[in-house]
PAKOLLO-99042 format. One record per residue (C-alpha): residue in three letters; x, y, z. Coordinates in steps of 0.02 Angstrom, whole numbers. Layout:
// PAKOLLO-99042
<rec "ALA",<X,Y,Z>>,
...
END
This chain:
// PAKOLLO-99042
<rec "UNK",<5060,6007,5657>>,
<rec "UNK",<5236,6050,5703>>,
<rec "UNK",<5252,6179,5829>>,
<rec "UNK",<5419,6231,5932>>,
<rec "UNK",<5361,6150,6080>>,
<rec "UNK",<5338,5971,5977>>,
<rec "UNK",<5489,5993,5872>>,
<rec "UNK",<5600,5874,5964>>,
<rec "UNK",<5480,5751,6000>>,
<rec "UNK",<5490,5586,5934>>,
<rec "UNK",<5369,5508,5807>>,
<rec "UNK",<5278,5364,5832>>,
<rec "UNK",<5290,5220,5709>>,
<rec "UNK",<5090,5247,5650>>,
<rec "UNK",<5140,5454,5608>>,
<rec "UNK",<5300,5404,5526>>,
<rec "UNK",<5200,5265,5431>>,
<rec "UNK",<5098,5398,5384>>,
<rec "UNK",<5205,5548,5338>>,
<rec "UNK",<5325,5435,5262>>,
<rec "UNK",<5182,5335,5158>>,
<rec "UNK",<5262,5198,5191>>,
<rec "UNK",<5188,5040,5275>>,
<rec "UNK",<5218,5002,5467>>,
<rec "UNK",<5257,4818,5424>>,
<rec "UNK",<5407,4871,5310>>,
<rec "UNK",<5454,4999,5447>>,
<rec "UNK",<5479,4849,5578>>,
<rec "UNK",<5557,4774,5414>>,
<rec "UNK",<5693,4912,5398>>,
<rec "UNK",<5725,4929,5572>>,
<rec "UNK",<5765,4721,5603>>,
<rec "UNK",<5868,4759,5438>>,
<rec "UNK",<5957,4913,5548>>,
<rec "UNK",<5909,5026,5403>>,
<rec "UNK",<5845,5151,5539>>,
<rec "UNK",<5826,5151,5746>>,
<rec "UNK",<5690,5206,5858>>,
<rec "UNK",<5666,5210,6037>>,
<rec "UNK",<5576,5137,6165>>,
<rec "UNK",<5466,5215,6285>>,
<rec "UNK",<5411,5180,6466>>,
<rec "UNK",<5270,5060,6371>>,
<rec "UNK",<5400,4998,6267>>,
<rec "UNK",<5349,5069,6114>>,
<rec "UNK",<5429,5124,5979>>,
<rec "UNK",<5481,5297,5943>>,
<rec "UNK",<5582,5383,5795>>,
<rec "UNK",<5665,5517,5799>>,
<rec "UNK",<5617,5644,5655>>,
<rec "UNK",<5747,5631,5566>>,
<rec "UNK",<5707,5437,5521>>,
<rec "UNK",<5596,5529,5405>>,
<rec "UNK",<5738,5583,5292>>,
<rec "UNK",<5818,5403,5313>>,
<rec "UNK",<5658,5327,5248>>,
<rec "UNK",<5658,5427,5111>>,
<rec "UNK",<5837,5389,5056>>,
<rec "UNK",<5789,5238,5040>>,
<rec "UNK",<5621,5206,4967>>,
<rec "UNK",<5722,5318,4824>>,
<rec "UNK",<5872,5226,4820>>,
<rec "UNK",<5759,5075,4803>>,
<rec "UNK",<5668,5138,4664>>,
<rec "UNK",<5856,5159,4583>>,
<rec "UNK",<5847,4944,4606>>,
<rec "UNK",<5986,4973,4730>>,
<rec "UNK",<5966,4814,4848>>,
<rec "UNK",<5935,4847,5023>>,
<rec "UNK",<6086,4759,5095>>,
<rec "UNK",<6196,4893,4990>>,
<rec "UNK",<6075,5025,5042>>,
<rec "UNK",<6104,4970,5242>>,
<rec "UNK",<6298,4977,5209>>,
<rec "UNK",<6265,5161,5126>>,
<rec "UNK",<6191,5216,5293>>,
<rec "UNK",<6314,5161,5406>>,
<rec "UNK",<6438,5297,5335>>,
<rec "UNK",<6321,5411,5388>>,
<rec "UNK",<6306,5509,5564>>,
<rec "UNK",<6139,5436,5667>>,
<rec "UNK",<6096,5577,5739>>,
<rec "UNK",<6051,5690,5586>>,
<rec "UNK",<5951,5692,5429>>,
<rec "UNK",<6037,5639,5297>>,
<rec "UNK",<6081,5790,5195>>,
<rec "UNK",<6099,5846,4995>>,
<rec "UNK",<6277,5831,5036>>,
<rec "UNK",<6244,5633,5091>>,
<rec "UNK",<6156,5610,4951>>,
<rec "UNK",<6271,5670,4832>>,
<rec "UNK",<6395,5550,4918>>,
<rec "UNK",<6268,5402,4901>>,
<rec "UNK",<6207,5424,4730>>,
<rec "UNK",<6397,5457,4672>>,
<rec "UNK",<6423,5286,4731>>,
<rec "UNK",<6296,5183,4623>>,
<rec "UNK",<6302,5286,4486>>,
<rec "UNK",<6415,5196,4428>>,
<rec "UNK",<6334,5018,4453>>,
<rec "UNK",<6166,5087,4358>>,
<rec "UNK",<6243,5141,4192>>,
<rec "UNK",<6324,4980,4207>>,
<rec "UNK",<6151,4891,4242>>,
<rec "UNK",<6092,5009,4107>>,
<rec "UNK",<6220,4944,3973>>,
<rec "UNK",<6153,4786,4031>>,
<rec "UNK",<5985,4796,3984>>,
<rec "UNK",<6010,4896,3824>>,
<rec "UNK",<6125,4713,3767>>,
<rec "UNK",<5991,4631,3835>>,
<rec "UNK",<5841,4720,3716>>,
<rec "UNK",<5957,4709,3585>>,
<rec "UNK",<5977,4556,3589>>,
<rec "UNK",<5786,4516,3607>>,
<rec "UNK",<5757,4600,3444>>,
<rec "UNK",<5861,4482,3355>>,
<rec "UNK",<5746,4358,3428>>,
<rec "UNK",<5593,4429,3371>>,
<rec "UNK",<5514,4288,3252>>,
<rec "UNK",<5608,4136,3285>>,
<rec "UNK",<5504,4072,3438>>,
<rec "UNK",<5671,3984,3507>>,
<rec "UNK",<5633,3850,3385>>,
<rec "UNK",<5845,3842,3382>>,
<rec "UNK",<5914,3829,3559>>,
<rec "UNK",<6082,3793,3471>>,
<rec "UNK",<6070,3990,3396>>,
<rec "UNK",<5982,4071,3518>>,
<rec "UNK",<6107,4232,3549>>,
<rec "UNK",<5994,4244,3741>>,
<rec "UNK",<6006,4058,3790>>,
<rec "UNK",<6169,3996,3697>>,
<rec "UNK",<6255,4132,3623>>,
<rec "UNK",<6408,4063,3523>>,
<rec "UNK",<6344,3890,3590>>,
<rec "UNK",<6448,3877,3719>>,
<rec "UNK",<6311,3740,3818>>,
<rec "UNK",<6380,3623,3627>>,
<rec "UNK",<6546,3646,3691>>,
<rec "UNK",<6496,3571,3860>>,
<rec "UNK",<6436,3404,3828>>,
<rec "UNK",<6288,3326,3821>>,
<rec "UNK",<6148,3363,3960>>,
<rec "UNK",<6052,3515,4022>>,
<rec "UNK",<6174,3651,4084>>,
<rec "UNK",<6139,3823,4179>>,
<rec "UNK",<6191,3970,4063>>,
<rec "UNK",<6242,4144,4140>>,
<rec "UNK",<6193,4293,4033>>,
<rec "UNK",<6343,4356,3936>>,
END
């Protein structure tokens, strides 16, 4: 319970494992990854401030928006350590790859397209296949096994 008197007082990483419902391994995780900081005490334990709370949120959300953490780390760093993150942060953040999910979102939709085009022919015709060699551009390669890059 959160009274006046404990209101300051740092968390340790069990009670942020737990409020955050996240696990204490990918805690350790995000802190080698300098997602978020803690403290140590006289025992050298760790200790969060309360505000890593917000921070983990932030990004278990921006994670379930398939943002990868190494863009999520660079996110944080425009913001101030020693707060929350706020709406206003997040309006910031989420401004920022919104732009890279609708294009990850066009993606996709090409990419079921595609697949029902597919539907039937068992990739009995690598030549035509419009996911493995659309416009056979491997033919126009030469001879040999080549690595294709989706279109």
């Amino acid at each position: 319970m959160i009274t006046p008197e404990n209101l300051h007082k740092e968390l340790t990483v069990g009670q942020v494992a737990a409020r955050s419902g996240v696990a204490v391994t990918a805690l350790h995780f995000y802190e080698s990854k300098g997602l978020i900081k803690s403290n140590r005490n006289q025992g050298n334990q760790r200790r969060y401030p309360r505000e890593v709370l917000r921070r983990v949120a932030l990004i278990k959300v921006a994670q379930r928006l398939g943002i990868p953490l190494a863009e999520i780390g660079e996110a944080l760093k425009s913001l101030p350590d020693n707060r929350a993150p706020t709406a206003s942060d997040w309006k910031m953040l989420s401004a920022q790859w919104s732009q890279e999910l609708d294009e990850r979102i066009n993606q996709l939709t090409l990419l079921r397209d595609r697949l029902n085009g597919c539907i039937g022919c068992g990739c009995l015709s690598m030549e035509a296949c419009p996911l493995r060699n659309a416009g056979d551009v491997l033919g126009e390669r030469g001879p040999g096994a080549h690595w294709l890059e989706p279109a």
